[in-house]
N, C-alpha and C positions, 0 to 999 in steps of 0.2 A: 153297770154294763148289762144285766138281766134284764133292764127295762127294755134297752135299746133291742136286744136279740128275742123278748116278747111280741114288739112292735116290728120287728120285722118278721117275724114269726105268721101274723095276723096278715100283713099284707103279703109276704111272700113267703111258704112255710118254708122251701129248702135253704135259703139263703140265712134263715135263723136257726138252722140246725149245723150248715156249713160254718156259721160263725162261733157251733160249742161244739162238738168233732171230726171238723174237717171234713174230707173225701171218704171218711167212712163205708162203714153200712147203713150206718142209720142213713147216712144221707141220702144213698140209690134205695132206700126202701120209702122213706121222705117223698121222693121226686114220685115212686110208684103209687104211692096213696094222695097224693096231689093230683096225678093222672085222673085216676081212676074216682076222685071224690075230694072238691078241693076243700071241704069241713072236717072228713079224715085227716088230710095230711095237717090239719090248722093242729088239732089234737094231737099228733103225734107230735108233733115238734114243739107244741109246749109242757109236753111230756117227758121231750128228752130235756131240756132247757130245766125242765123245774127238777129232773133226775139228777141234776150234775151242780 
C-alpha cells in the first residue's frame, strides 16, 4: 500500500498524504507547499508516507 500512496505522492502530493492522515494538518500544510512549490509538497508527503 506504500507504493501505491508513493506513486500518488509523485503525481499528486495531497491526495498521497490524504490517503496516510486524512483531513489533517499535514494535509492543509501538503496543499500549501504544493501551492507554493510543487517539489516541495513532492517532499513532504514522501516524508509523511515514509514517517508512518
Amino acid at each position: 500500500m506504500d507504493l501505491i500512496r508513493i506513486i500518488f505522492s509523485i503525481l499528486l502530493p495531497p491526495v498521497g498524504v490524504f490517503l496516510q492522515v486524512g483531513l489533517g494538518g499535514a494535509f492543509w500544510l501538503n496543499i500549501l507547499l504544493t501551492i507554493l512549490g510543487y517539489i516541495s509538497g513532492i517532499i513532504h508527503a514522501v516524508w509523511i508516507i515514509a514517517k508512518r
